[in-house]
DRENMARSE-98815 format. One line per 4 residues: their letters; for each residue y, x, z of C-alpha. Coordinates in Angstrom, 3 decimals, m for minus. Each point is the difference from the previous one (the first is absolute). Example, Ala and Ser with C-alpha at 12.3 -4.5 7.8 and 13.67 -1.06 7.14 Angstrom:
BEGIN
as> m4.500 12.300 7.800 | 3.440 1.370 m0.660
END
This chain:
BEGIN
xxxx> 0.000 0.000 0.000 | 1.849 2.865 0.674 | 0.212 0.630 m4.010 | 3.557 1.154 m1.659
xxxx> m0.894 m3.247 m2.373 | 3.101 m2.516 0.465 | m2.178 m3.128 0.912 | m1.762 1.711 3.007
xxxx> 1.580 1.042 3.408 | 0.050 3.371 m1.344 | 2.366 m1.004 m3.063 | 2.171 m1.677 2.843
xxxx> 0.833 3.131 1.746 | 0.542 2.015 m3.470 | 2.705 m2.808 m0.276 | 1.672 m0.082 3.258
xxxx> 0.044 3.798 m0.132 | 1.295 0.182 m3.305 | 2.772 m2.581 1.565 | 0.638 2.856 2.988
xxxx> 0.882 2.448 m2.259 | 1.787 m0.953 m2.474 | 2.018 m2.244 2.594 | m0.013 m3.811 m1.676
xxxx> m3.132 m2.395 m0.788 | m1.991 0.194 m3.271 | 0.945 m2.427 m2.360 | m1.731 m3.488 m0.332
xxxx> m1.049 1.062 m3.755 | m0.914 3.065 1.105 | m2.571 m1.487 2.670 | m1.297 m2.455 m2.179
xxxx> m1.058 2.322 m2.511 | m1.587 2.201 2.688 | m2.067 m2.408 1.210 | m0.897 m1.123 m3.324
xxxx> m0.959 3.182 m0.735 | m2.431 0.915 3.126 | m1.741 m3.489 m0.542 | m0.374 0.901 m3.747
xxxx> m1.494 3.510 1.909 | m1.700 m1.882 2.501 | m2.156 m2.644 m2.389 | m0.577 2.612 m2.638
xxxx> m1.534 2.332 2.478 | m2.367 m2.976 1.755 | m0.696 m0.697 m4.187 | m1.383 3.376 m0.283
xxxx> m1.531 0.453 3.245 | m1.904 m3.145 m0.537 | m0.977 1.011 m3.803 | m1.671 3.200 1.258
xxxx> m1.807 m1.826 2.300 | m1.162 m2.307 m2.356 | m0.949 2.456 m2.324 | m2.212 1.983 2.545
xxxx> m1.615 m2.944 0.975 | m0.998 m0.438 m3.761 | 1.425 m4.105 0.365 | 1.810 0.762 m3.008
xxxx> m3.507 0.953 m1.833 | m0.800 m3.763 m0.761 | 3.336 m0.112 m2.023 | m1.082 2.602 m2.411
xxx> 2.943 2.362 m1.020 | 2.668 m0.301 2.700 | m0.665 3.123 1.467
END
């Protein structure tokens, strides 16, 4: 949870420690794309994690040529 990534607690702290140094609060636009960024990171890493398992589990085997 502790993650950089903007949606976790991690991305949280990145932002109010950006806000401590450079003395004023991130943007709303600038917020709202990093968050829309670390759940595009977020679901495209479970995607992938999940694929590989998949795959060594040989599920994807009775679809032919996915893998």
């Amino acid at each position: 949870n502790l993650l950089p990534i903007p949606v976790l607690d991690g991305g949280h702290i990145v932002f109010c420690a950006v806000e401590a140094v450079a003395g004023r609060n991130a943007s709303e636009a600038v917020q709202r794309v990093g968050m829309s960024l670390g759940l595009v990171l977020i679901v495209g890493l479970a995607l992938v994690v999940t694929w590989n398992d998949l795959k060594r589990l040989g599920v994807l085997d009775v679809f032919g040529g996915l893998s």
